[in-house]
N, C-alpha and C positions, 0 to 999 in steps of 0.2 A: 639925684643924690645916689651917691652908691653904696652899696649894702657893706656893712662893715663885717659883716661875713666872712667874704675874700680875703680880709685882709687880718681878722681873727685865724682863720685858715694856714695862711700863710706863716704867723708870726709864731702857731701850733707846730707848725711841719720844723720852724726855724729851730724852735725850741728842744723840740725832740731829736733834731741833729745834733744840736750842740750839748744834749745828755746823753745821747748814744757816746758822744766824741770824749766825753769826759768819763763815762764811764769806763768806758776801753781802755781809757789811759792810767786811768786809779787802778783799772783789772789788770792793767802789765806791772804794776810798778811792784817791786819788792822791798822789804824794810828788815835788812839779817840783823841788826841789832838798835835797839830803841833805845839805846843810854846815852841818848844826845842829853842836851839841855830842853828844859823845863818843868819837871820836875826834884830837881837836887836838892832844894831847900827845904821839902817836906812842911815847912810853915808858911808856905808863899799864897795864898789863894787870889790874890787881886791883879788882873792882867793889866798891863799897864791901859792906857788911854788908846783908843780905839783908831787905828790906823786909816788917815783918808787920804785921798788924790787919784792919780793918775793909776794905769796899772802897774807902769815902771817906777813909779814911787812907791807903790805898796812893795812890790816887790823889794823895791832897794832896803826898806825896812826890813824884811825877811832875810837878807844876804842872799836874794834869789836875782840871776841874771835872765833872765825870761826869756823862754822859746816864743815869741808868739804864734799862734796856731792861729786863731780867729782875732780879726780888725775890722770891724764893722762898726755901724753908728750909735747900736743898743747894746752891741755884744760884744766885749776883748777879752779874750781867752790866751792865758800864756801856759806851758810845763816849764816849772821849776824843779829844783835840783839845791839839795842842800846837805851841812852834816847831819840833818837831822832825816831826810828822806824824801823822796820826788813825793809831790802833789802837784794840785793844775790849780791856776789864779783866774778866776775869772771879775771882771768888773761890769758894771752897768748903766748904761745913763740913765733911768728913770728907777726909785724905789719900787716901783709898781710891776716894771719889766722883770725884777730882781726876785720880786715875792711869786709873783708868777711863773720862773723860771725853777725854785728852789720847790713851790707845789708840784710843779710835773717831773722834777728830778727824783723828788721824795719815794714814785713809783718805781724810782731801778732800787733804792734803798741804796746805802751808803751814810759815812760819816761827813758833816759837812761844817767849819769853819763862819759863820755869817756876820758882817761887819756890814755898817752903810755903804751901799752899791757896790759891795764886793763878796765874794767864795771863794773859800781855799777849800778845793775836795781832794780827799788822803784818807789813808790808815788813822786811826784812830791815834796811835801813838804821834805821828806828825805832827796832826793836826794840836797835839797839845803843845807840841814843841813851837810849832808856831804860834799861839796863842800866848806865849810869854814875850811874844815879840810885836805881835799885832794887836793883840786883845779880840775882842769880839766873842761871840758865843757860839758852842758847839750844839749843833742839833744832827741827830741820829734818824735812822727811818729805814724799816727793813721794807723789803721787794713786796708789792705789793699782787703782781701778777706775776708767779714765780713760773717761770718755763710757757709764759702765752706767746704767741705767733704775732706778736702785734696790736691785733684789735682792743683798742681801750674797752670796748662791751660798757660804754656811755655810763660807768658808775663813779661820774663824778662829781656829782650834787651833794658830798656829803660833806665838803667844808666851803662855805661862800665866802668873800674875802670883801662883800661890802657890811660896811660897818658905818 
């Protein structure tokens, strides 16, 4: 039997690439002016029904034509482009892969969009703009090893995710 070590390992390394990748890409984007939509109504609080499927279907709900960047079998990662501001789409085939993905992203800190088996990561403004189109929920999370070389320094026993 093989030690699921390796493949925890692995699925670590995978993870941390693809928040390095997202991170980079939230850190170039620019947003000059945030008077898109979703906000205009001032009385609107209820986002509609929470957008599922494919990544190219979430997307098409966005008005986003998706870059894909990452196609793999756990992880679709697109950059889109809208009137309201670039963010990156990502989707996931397991819930579990998704909450695991969004714990270790939460260490670069960022604004992050969360829906079932999907992320929209952006500027805070976007992501609200998306939000009247996608629904889901915003969760926020500042840097948690600001300016470290890398090294996790193993402090991560402080949230367990069995329940």
């Amino acid at each position: 039997m093989r030690t699921s070590t390796n493949i925890c390992a692995r699925r670590a390394a995978r993870t941390a690439l693809a928040v390095v990748a997202l991170s980079l890409a939230v850190a170039c984007t620019t947003n000059g002016d945030a008077e898109g939509r979703g906000g205009d109504g001032g009385g609107k609080p209820a986002p509609p029904k929470e957008a599922t499927g494919s990544l190219e279907q979430i997307a098409a709900q966005a008005d986003c034509e998706p870059n894909i960047q990452t196609d793999a079998a756990e992880l679709r990662q697109a950059n889109c482009t809208t009137g309201d501001g670039r963010y990156v789409l990502a989707t996931f085939a397991t819930d579990r892969g998704q909450r695991e993905w969004i714990n270790e992203a939460k260490n670069y800190g960022g604004t992050y969009l969360v829906g079932r088996k999907w992320v929209a990561v952006g500027d805070a403004e976007v992501l609200a703009a998306l939000r009247g189109r996608l629904g889901g929920t915003v969760e926020t999370a500042s840097p948690h090893h600001q300016g470290s070389s890398g090294d996790d320094g193993g402090s991560e026993g402080d949230h367990s995710a069995d329940h």
